[in-house]
C-alpha positions as CSV (number, residue, x, y, z in Angstrom):
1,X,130.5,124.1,65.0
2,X,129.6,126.6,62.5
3,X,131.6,129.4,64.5
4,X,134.4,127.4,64.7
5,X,134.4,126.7,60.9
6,X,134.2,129.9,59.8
7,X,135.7,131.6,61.9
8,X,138.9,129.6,62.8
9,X,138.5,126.9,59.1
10,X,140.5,124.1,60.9
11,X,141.8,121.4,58.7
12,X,140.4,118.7,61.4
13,X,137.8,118.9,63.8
14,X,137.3,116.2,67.3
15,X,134.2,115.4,68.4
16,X,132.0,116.9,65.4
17,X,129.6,113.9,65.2
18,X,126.2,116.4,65.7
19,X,127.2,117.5,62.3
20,X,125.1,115.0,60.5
21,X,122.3,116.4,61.5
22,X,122.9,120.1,59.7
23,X,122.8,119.5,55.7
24,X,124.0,122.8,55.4
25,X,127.2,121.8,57.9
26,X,128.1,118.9,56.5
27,X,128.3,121.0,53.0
28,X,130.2,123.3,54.5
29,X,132.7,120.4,55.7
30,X,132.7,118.5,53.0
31,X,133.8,121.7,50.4
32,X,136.3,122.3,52.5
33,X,138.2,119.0,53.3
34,X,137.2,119.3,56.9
35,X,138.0,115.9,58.5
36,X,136.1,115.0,61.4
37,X,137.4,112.9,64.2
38,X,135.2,110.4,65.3
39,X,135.8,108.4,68.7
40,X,132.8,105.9,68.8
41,X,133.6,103.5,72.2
42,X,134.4,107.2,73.8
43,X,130.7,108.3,72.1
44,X,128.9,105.2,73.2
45,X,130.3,105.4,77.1
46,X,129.3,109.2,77.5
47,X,126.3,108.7,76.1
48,X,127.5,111.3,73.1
49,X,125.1,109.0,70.4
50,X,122.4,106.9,72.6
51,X,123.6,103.3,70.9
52,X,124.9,101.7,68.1
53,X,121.9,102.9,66.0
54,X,122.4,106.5,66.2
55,X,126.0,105.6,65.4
56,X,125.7,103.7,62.7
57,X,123.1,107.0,61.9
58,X,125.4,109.5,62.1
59,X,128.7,107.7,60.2
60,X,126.7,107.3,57.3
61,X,125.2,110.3,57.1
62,X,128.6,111.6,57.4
63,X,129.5,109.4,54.5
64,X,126.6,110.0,52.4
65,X,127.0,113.7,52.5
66,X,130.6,113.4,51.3
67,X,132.6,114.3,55.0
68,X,135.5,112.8,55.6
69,X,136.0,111.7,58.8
70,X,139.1,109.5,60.9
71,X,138.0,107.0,63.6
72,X,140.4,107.8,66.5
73,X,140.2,106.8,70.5
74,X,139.6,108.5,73.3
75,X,142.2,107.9,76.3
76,X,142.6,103.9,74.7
77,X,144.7,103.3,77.9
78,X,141.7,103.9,80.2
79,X,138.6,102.7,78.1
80,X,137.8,98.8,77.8
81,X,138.2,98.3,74.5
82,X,139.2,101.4,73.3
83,X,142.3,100.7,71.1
84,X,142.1,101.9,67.4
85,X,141.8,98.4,66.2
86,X,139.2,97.6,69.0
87,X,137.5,100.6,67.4
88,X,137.5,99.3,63.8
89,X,136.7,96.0,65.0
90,X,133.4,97.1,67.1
91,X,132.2,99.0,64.3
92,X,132.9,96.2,61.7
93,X,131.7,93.8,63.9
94,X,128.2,95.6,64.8
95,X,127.6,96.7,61.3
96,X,128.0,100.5,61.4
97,X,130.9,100.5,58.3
98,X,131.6,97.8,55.8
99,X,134.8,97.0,55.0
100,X,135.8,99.0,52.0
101,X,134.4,101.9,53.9
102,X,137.0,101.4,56.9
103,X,139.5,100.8,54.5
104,X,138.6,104.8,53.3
105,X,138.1,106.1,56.4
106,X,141.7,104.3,57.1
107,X,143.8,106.5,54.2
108,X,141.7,109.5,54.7
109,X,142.9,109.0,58.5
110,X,146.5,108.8,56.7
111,X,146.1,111.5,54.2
112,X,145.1,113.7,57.1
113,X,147.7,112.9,59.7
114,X,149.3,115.6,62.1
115,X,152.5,113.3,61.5
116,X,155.6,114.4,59.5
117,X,155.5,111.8,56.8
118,X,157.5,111.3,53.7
119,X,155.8,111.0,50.8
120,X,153.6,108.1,52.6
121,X,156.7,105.9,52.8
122,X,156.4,105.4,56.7
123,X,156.2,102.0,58.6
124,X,152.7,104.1,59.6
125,X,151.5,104.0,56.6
126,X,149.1,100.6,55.2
């Protein structure tokens, strides 16, 4: 992670979840708007966090130090489940965000899009 941030400083980084356990990473991120893209069904079935505990862990250190970070899916068509509102809903569900935090995590997944979008005006947009 840290090569890749300062060597290539992407605007959005998959899979970046081990970052909440380097202070000095998620300082980094967090100064420089680095989103991170979190896939938590796709984390939980590869064994990438060990259960909903480290999850739940890791998200809010990730929120506490100040990183952004989307909720996306991984492959949704060939995970159980693994829909973005299947994603929101497990973690609502099992207490790993509250509400107003998904409904952050939701505009920051806007505000951060790879989609063309005018002035937030698109039937994507909530």
């Amino acid at each position: 992670m840290w090569e890749l941030v300062e060597y290539i400083n992407p605007d959005r980084i998959g899979h970046g979840i081990k970052s909440a356990y380097d202070l000095k990473l998620m300082k980094v991120l967090s100064e420089k708007n680095t989103v991170l893209e979190v896939c938590p069904i796709g984390n939980l079935m590869t064994k990438a966090v060990k259960d909903n505990l480290e999850l739940k862990h890791i998200i809010q250190t990730l929120l506490k130090n100040e990183v952004k970070i989307t909720i996306n899916t991984d492959w949704p068509e060939t995970l159980t489940g693994g829909h973005l509102k299947n994603q929101y809903e497990y973690l609502l569900n099992n207490e790993i965000i509250t509400p107003n935090q998904a409904e952050t995590i939701i505009h920051w997944g806007f505000d951060h899009t790879f989609i063309p979008m005018k002035d937030k005006e698109s039937n994507l947009y909530l």
